[in-house]
Rosetta silent file (secondary structure, phi, psi, omega in degrees, C-alpha in Angstrom):
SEQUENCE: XXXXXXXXXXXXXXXXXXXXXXXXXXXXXXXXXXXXXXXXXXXXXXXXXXXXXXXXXXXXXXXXXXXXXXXXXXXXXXXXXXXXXXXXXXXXXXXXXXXXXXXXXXXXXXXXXXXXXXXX
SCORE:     score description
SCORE:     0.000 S_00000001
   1 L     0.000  129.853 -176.004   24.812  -11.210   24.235 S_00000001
   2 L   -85.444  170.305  178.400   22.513  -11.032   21.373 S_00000001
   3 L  -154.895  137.186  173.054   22.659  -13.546   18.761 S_00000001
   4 E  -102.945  160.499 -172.092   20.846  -14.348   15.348 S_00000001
   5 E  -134.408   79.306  168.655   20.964  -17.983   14.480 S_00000001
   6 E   -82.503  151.865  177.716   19.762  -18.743   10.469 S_00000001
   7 E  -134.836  174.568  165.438   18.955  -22.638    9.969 S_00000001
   8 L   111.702  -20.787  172.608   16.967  -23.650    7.015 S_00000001
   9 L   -85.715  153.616 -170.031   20.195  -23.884    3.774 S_00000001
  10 L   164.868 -167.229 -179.080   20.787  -26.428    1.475 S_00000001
  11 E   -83.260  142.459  175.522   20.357  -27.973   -1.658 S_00000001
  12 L  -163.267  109.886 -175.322   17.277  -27.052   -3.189 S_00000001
  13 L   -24.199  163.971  164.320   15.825  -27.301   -6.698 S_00000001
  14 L   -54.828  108.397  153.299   15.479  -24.987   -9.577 S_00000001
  15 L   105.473  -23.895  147.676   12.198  -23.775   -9.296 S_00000001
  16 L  -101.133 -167.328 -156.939   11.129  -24.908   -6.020 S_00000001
  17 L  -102.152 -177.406 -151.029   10.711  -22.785   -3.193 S_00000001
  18 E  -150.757  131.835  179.502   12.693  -21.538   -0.077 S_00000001
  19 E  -161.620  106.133 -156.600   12.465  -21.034    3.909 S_00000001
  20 L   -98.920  144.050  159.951   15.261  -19.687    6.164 S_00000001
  21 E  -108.796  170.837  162.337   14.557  -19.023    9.544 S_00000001
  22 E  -137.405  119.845  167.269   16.538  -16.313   12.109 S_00000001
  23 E  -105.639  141.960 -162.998   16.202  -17.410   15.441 S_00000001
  24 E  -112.339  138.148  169.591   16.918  -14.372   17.930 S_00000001
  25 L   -37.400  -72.423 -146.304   18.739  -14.744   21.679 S_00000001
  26 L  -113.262 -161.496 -176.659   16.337  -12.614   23.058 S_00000001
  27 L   -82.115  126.423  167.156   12.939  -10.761   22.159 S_00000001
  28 H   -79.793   20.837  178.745   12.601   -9.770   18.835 S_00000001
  29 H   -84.799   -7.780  172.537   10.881   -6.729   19.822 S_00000001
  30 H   -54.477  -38.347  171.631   14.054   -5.741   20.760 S_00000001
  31 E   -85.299  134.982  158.954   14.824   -4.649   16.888 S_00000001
  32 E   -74.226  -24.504 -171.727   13.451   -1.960   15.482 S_00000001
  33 E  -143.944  145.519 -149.142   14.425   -3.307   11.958 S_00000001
  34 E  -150.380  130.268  173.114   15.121   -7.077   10.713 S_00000001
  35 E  -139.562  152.520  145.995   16.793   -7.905    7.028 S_00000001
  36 E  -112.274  172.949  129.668   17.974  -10.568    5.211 S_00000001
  37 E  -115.272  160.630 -159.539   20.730  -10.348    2.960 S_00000001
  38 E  -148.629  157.575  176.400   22.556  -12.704    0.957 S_00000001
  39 E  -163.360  112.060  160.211   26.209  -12.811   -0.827 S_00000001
  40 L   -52.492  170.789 -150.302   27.187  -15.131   -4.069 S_00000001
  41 L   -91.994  110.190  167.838   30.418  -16.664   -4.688 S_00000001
  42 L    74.515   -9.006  161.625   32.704  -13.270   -6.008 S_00000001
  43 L  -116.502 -166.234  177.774   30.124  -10.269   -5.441 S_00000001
  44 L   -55.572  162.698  154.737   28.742   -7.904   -2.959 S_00000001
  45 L   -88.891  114.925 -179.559   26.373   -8.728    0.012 S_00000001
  46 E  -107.366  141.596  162.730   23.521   -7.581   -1.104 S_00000001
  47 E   -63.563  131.746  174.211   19.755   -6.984    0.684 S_00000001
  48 E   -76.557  -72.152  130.627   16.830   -9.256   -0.212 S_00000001
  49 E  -126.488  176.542 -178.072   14.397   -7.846    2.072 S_00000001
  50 E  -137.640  164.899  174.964   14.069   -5.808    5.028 S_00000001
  51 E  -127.532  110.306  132.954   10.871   -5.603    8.032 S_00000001
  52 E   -80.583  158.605  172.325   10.941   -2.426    9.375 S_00000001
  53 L     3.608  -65.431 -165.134    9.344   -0.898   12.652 S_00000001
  54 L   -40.489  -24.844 -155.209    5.957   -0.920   10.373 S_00000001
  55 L    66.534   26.679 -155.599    6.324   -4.918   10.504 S_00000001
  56 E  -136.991  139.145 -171.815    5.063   -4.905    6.729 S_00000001
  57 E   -79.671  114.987  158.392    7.699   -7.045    4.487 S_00000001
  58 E  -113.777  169.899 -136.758    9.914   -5.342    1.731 S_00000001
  59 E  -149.833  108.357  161.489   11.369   -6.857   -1.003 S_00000001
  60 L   -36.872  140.175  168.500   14.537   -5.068   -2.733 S_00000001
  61 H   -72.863  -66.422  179.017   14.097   -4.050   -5.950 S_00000001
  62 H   -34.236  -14.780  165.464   17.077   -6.004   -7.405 S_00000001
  63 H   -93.336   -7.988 -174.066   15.303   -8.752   -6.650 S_00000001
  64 L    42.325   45.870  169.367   11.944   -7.769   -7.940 S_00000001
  65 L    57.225   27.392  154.119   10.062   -8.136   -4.938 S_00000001
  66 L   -60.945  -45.095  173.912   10.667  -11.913   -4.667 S_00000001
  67 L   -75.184  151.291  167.565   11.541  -12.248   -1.344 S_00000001
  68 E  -135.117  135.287 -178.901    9.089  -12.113    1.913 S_00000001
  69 E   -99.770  127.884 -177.588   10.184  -11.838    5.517 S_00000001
  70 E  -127.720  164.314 -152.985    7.095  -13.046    7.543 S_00000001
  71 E  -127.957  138.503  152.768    7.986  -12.554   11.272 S_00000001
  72 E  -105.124  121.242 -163.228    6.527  -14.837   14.090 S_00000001
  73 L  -100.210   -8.340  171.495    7.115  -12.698   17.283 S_00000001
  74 L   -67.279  -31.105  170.459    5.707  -15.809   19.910 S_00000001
  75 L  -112.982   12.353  163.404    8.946  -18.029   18.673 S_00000001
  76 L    55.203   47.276  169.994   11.393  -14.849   18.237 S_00000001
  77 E  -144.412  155.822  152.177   11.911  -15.795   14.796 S_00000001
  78 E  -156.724  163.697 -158.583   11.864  -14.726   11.651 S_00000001
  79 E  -147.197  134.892 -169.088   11.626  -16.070    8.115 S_00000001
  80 E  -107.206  135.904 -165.555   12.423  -15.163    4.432 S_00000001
  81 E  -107.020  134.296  174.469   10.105  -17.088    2.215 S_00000001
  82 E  -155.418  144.742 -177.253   10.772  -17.034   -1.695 S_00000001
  83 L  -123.586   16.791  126.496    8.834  -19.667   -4.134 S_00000001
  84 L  -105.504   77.080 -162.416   10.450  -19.693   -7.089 S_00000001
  85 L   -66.356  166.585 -163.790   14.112  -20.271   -6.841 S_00000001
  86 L  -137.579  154.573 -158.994   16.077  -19.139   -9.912 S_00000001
  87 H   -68.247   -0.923 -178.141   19.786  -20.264  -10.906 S_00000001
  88 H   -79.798  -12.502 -166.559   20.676  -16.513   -9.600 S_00000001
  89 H   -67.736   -9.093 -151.004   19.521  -17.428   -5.960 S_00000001
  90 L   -81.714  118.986  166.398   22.633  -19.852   -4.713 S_00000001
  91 E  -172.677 -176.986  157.147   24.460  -17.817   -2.067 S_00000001
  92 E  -136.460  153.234 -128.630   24.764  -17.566    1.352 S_00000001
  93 E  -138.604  135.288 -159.537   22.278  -15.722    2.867 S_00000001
  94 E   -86.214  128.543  130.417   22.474  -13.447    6.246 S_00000001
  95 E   -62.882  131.158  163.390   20.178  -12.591    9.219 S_00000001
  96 E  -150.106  148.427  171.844   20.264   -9.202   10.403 S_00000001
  97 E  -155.145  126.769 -175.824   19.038   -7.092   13.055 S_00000001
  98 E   -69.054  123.109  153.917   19.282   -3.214   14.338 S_00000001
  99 E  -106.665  154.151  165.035   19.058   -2.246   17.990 S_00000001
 100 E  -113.385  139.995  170.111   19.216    1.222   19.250 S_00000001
 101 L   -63.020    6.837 -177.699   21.657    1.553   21.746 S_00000001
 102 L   103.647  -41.780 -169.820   19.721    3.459   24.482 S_00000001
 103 L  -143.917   71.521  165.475   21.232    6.875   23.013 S_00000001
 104 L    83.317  -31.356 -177.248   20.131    7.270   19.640 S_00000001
 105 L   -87.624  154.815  167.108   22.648    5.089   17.559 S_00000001
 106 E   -95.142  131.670 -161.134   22.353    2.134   15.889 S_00000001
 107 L  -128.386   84.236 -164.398   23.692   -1.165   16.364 S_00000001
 108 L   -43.876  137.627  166.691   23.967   -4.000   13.801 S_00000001
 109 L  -130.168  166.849 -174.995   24.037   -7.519   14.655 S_00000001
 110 E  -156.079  133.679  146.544   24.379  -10.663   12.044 S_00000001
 111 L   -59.375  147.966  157.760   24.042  -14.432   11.696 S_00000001
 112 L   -40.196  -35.361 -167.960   26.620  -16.359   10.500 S_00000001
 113 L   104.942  149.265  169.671   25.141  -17.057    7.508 S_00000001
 114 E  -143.863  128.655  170.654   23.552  -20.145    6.194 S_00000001
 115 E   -75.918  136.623  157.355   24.171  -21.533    2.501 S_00000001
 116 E   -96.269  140.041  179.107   21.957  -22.185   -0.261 S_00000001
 117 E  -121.101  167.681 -172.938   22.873  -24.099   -3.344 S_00000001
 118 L  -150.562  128.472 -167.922   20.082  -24.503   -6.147 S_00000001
 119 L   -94.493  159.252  165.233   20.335  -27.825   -8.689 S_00000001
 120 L  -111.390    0.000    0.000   18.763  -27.480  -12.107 S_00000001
């Protein structure tokens, strides 16, 4: 059974920085594509960034290329790094990762979620 695991939420100043991990059951070579996403108190779940197949980190434009997913594939983790938290950042924020099913489709998996809160 696959499983993402984020650790890494919490209280964390205005203004300092931020580092989630996703720990994966199995190999993360297993995904073709890795995201985080995150969802405040009364909106959408929105995308942060995403690592596709390339392995090269992208950063949502709604966010204005704050976020970075840097991937270690020896602990079958990965981690979204952002250094300047801002009072919009508080939420709680998602691991995800895409399998192909063997015959062409795709098949989402998710973390639980782990919360961030951000103090001023």
């Amino acid at each position: 059974q696959v499983q993402l695991v984020e650790s890494g939420g919490g209280l964390v100043q205005a203004g300092g920085s931020l580092r989630l991990s996703c720990s994966t059951s199995g190999s993360i070579f297993s995904f073709h594509r890795m995201a985080w996403y995150r969802q405040a108190p009364g909106k959408e779940r929105e995308m942060v960034a995403v690592m596709p197949s390339t392995r090269r980190s992208i950063s949502a434009e709604s966010v204005e290329g704050q976020f970075t997913i840097i991937r270690d594939n020896a602990k079958n983790t990965m981690y979204l790094q952002k250094n300047i938290l801002k009072p919009a950042d508080p939420a709680v924020y998602y691991c995800n990762g895409v399998q192909d099913d063997g015959g062409g489709l795709a098949i989402d998996y998710w973390g639980k979620g782990t919360l961030v809160t951000v103090s001023s």
